[in-house]
Structures are given as structure tokens and as C-alpha cells.
C-alpha positions in Angstrom: -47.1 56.7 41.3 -46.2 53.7 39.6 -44.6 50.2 40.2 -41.7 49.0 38.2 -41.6 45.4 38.1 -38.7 43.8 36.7 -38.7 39.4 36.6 -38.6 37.1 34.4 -41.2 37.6 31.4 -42.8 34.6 30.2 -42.3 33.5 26.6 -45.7 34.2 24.2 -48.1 31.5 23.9 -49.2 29.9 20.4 -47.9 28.1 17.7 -45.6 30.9 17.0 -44.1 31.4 20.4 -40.8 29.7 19.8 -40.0 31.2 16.3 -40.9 34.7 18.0 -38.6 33.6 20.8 -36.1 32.8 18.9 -36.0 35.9 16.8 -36.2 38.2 19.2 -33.0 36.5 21.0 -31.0 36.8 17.5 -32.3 40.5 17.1 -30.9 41.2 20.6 -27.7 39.9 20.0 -27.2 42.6 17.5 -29.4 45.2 19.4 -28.8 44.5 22.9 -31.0 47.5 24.0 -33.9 45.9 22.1 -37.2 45.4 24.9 -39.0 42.0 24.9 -41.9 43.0 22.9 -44.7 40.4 24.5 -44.3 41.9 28.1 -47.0 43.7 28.0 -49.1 41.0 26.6 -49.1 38.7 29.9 -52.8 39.0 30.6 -53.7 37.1 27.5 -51.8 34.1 28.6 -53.9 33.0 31.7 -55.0 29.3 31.5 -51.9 27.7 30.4 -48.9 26.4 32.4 -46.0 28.5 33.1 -43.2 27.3 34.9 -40.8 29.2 37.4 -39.4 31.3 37.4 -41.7 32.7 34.7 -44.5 31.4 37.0 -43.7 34.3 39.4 -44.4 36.8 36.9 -47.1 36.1 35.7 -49.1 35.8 39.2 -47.1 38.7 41.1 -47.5 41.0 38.1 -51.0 40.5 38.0 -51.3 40.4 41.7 -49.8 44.5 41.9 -51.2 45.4 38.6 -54.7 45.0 40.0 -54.1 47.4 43.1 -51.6 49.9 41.6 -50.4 51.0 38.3 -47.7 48.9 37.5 -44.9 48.3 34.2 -43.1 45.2 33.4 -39.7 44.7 32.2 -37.8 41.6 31.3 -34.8 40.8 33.8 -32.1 41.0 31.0 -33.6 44.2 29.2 -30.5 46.4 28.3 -33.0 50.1 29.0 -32.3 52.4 31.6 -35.4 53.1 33.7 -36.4 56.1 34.1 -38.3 56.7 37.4 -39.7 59.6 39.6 -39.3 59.8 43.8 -42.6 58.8 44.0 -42.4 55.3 41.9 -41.3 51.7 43.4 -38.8 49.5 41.7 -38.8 45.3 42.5 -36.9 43.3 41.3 -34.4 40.6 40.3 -30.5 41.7 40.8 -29.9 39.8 37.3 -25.7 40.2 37.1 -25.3 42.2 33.6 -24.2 45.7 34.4 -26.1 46.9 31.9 -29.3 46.1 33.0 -32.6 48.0 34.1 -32.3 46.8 37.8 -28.4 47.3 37.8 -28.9 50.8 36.5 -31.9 51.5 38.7 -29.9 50.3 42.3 -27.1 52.0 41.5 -28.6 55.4 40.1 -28.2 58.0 42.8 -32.0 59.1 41.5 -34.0 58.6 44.7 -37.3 57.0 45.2 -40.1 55.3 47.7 -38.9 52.1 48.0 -36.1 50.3 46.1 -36.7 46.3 46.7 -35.3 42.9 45.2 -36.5 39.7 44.6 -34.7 36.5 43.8 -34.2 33.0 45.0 -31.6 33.1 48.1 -29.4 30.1 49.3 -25.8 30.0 50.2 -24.7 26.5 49.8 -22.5 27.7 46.8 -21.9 31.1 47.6 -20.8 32.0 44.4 -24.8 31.7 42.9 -25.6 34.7 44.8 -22.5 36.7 45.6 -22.7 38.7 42.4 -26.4 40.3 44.4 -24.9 41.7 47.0 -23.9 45.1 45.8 -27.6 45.3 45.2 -28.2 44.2 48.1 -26.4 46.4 50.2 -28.2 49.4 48.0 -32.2 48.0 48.8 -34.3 49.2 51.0 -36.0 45.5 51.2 -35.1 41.9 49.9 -37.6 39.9 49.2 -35.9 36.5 49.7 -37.5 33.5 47.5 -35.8 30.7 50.4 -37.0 28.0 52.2 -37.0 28.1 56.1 -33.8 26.2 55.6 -31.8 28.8 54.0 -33.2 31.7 56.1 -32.3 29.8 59.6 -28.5 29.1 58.7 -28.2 32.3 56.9 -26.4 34.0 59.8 -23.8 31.2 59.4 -23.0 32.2 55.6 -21.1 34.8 54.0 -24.7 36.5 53.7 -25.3 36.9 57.1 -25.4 40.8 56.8 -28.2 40.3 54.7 -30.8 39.0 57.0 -32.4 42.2 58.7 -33.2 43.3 55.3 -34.8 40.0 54.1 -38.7 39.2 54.1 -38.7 35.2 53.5 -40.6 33.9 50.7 -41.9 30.2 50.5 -42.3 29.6 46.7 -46.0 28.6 45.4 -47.8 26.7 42.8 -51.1 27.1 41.8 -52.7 24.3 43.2 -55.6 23.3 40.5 -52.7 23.3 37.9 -50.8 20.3 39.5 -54.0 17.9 40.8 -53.4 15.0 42.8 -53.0 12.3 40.6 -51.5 9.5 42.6 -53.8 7.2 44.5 -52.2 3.9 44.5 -49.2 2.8 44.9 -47.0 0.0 43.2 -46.3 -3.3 45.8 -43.5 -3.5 47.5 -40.0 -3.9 46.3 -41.5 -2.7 42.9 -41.7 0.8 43.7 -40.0 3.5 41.7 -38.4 6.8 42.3 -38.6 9.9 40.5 -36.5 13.3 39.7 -37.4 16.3 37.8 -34.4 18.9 37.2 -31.6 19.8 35.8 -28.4 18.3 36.5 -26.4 22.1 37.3 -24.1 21.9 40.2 -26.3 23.2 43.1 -29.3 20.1 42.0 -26.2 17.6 43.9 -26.9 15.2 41.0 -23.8 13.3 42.5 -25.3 12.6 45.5 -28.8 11.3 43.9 -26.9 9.4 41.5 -24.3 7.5 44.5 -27.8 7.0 46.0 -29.1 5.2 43.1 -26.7 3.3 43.0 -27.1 1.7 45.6 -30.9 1.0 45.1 -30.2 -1.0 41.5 -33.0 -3.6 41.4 -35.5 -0.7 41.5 -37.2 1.6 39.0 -35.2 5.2 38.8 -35.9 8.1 36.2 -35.3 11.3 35.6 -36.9 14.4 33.4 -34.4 17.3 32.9 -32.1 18.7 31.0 -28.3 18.3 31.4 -25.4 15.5 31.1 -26.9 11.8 32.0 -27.0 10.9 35.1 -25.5 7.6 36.2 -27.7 4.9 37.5 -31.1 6.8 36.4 -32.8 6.4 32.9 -33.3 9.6 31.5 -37.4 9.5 30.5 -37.5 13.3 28.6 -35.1 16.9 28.2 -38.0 18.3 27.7 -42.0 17.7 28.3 -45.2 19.3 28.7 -46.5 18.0 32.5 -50.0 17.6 31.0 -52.0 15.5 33.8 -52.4 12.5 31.3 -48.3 12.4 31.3 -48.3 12.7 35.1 -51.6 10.6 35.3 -49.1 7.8 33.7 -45.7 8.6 35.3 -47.3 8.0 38.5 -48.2 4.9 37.6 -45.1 3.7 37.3 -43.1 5.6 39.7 -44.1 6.3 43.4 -41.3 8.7 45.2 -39.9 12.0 44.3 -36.6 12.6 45.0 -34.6 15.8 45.1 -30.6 15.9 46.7 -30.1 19.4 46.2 -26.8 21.0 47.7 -27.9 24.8 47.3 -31.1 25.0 46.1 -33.5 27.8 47.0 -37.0 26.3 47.0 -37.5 24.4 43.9 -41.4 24.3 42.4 -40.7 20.4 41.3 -40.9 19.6 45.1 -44.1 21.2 45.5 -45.4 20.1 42.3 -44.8 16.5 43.5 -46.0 16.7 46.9 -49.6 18.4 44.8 -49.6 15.4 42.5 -49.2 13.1 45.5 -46.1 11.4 45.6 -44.3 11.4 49.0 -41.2 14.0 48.8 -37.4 13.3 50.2 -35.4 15.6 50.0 -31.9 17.3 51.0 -32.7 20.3 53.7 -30.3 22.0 51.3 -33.6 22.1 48.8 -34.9 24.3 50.8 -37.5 22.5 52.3 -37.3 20.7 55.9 -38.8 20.8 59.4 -42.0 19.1 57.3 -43.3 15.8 58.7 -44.4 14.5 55.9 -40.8 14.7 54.0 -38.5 12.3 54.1 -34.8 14.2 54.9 -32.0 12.9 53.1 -28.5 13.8 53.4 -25.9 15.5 50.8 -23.0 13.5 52.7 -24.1 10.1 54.0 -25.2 8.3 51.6 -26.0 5.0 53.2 -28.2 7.2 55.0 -30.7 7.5 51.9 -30.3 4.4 50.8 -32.0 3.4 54.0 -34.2 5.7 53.8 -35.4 5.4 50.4 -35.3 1.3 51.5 -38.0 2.0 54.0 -40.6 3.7 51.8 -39.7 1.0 49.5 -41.1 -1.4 52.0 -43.4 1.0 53.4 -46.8 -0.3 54.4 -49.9 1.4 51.7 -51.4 3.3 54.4 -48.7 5.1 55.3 -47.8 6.2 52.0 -51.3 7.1 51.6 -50.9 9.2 54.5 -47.8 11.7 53.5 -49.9 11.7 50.0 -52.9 12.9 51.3 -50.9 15.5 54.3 -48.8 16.7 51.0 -51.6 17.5 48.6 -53.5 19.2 51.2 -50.2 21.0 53.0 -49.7 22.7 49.1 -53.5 24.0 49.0 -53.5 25.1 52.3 -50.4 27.2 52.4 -47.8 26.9 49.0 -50.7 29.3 47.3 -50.0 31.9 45.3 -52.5 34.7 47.0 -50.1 34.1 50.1 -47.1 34.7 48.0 -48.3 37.8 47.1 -49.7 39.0 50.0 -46.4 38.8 51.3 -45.2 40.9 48.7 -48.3 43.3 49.0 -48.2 44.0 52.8 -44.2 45.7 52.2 -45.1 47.4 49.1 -47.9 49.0 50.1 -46.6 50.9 53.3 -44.4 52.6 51.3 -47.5 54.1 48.5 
């Protein structure tokens, strides 16, 4: 009896992992059937931070491999799985046709549980539309959503999907991402932060007509993507090491996310572990949570007010929603509950 697990494989660690990276993406371009050759290494790169989605797969992996016997396969492997009635396949509905979970839903071959995991929202339907084929073929979903996104899903063009889906809040592991922000700059000299890409569902347009309006303060971002207007791009690409965080917090004092269809983004809960008080669109997945401040994808006068008033906010406050973050990530935005929830499906069906 064995578990199939198919997610995102993280890269290899050392000073060669890029140049092996890189060679295996050439090789696969001329031998698309070509396995990721590290997968099977992932115990070996414990200690070292791995970002999502990667992050996933390296803690759920490890989370099933130590109660049942269990393989791992790159989302985008080009390999046709072969499985007995006895096995379990999870895993990501990645859209190639030719892929191990596209061939495994759609084989007639029968087994104990046929499940898929992936990050749900339906702000821009078309993200997730090419899943539902999949969807309509699994036994379980295992949606990765905040409470957002599962309470308005019976409003979307996915509402047929909810009786299948087991919600998943995202995690971080905890002693990764240490609270690093104890003080905070005066007023009127406080700065706000983004981490993220700029892809359609991060609603970069929105943050950016909010900066605007908030010129005489500090405002930077870390991600990859076309410039933003109105925020100083800090970095593409950087390793969140705590002495980089240790100083980034020191010069800016909000994290701010306007997502428009965003499942649950980690940078959120990063932020909130590091200390810096969160606003946010409900659209990022997060909401119902005192301690965020919600902010709007539509009015933006709206978060310019509100972004004014932590601006202005007295220390203690701020203090408070630092502290109540910090502790709300230890407490539940763990890892062993992320796979529990995974565990307690799985298993019923062993």
C-alpha cells in the first residue's frame, strides 16, 4: 500500500543547486519524460528555508512518509504512474495533459482514494478553472484557501466544488520566521512594506493607487515583476535571512498585501511571525482576524485612511497586533496542524 505524492519538489541545496537546476530544465526540454532526479533526496535538506509552495513538500512529504510508505513526484513530471487498487494518489491538478496527476485522474485504473491538493480562490476564475475536470474525478480536495475563499465559494463558478473540499489554512514553520520587530518608527515616519510578485491576482494596482496617495511616507517592495508605481523596488530576489529582516524592520513598520484572488499567501503569515501588523484585502485570503487591518480592492480612500491611522497609531497599540500576530502564527498557522488535516482524510481510507 503506498502513497503517491505529487507537489512541488524543492530545488537541491548547495553551491551546485542552481547549475543542477538549470540543467535538468534544459535536459527536459529535449526529454520531457525526464524525472527530477533530487526528489528523492528531500530528507537531506532539513534546516534550510524553503519557500511555498516548495515549503508544502517538504513538510507534508515528510509528515506521510513517517506513517506510511510513500513516493514523490514533481508536479510537471511527464511519467505515467503506475498504481495498484490498494495505493493513494494526492496531489496538485498541474494543467499539462501529460502529466502524472492528469494521467492518474483520468485513468479508469481504480484505487483507495484519489485526492487533490492546490491553492483554491475564485476571484479570477480563470486560475483555477483548468482543475476542475480533476476535480469532478477526486474523491477529496484538499483546498489550500483561506476562510475567505471557502465562505463565498458557493457564490463562484466553483460552487459545485464545495462538498468535496477539506479547507486548508496555509502554515509556516514558526522558529523559521522569529519575531523580529519590537519597536516601532515615530509617527508620521512609519513605513510600509510588500513582498510578492506583481501577477494579476497580487491587485498591484490597487496597492500602488493606495500608495499614491500616502507619498510623504516610506513604501517598498521585494518581488519580482514590472515596477510598481509609487513603491521603491528594495530586491527581485533575496534570501530572508533574520539579519535582512532584523534590518528591514527597522525601517519599515506595516505589511501590506491588496490581493484580488489570492489563496492564502505565506508572506502574510511570515509578516504577522516577524511582527509587523498585517492589512490586507479579504481577497488574500485572510479576514475575520482582529488583529488585521481589512482593506478594500475598490475604495481606495478607504485604505488610505486606514493605512493613515496606523500611521498615527499610538506605540501600544501597534505593540498589541504585534504581539496577538506572532503568537496567533505559533498557536495555530503550524505545520503539524496542516498536516494533521491532511492525515485524518488519508488515513480512513488505508
Amino acid at each position: 500500500m503506498m502513497i503517491h505524492f505529487v507537489y512541488s519538489v524543492p530545488p537541491p541545496a548547495g553551491r551546485l543547486s542552481l547549475k543542477l537546476n538549470r540543467l535538468y530544465r534544459w535536459l527536459r526540454r529535449r526529454a520531457p519524460y525526464l524525472p527530477v532526479p533530487w526528489r528523492n533526496g528531500l530528507s537531506r535538506w532539513g534546516g534550510r528555508i524553503i519557500p511555498a509552495p516548495a515549503s508544502i513538500t517538504q513538510h507534508l512529504y515528510t509528515f506521510l512518509a513517517e506513517r506510511q510508505p510513500t513516493r514523490l513526484y514533481d508536479l510537471d513530471e511527464r511519467l505515467r504512474l503506475v498504481f495498484s487498487e490498494d495505493d493513494i494518489i494526492l496531489g496538485h491538478p498541474w494543467p499539462h495533459p501529460a502529466t502524472i496527476m492528469q494521467q492518474a485522474m483520468r485513468s479508469p485504473q481504480k484505487c483507495r482514494l484519489k485526492a487533490l491538493i492546490f491553492p483554491i480562490h475564485h476571484g479570477i476564475p480563470s486560475i483555477n478553472a483548468s482543475a476542475a475536470p480533476l476535480v469532478e474525478r477526486a474523491d477529496v480536495v484538499f483546498g489550500i484557501m483561506g476562510p475567505y475563499w471557502y465562505d463565498t465559494l458557493e457564490k463562484s463558478a466553483f460552487a459545485l466544488w464545495k462538498p468535496k473540499i477539506i479547507r486548508l489554512d496555509m502554515a509556516v514553520d514558526a522558529r523559521q520566521y522569529p519575531r523580529v520587530k519590537r519597536e516601532f518608527n515615530p509617527p508620521g515616519q512609519r513605513g510600509y512594506l510588500y513582498i510578492g510578485s506583481n501577477r494579476p491576482e497580487k491587485g498591484c494596482d490597487v496597492l500602488s493607487r493606495t500608495m499614491a496617495g500616502l507619498p510623504e511616507f516610506k513604501r517598498g517592495w521585494i518581488g519580482f515583476g514590472r515596477e510598481i508605481p509609487h513603491l521603491r523596488h528594495i530586491s527581485s530576489a533575496v534570501e530572508l535571512t533574520r539579519d535582512f529582516i532584523a534590518r528591514l524592520c527597522q525601517q519599515y513598520d506595516f505589511f501590506i498585501n491588496t490581493s484580488v484572488s489570492d489563496a492564502n499567501p505565506t508572506t502574510i503569515l511570515e509578516a504577522m511571525a516577524w511582527g509587523l501588523p498585517v492589512a490586507c484585502t479579504p481577497q488574500s485570503g485572510y479576514y475575520d482576524m482582529p488583529e488585521l487591518v481589512m482593506l478594500s480592492t475598490t475604495d481606495i480612500e478607504h485604505n488610505i485612511h486606514a493605512l493613515k491611522a496606523l500611521q498615527y497609531a499610538p506605540e501600544s497599540e501597534l505593540e498589541r497586533i504585534s504581539q496577538a500576530n506572532a503568537e496567533r502564527v505559533h498557536s495555530y498557522y503550524t505545520w503539524d496542524r496542516f498536516c494533521k488535516t491532511v492525515w485524518d482524510t488519508v488515513s480512513l481510507y488505508l
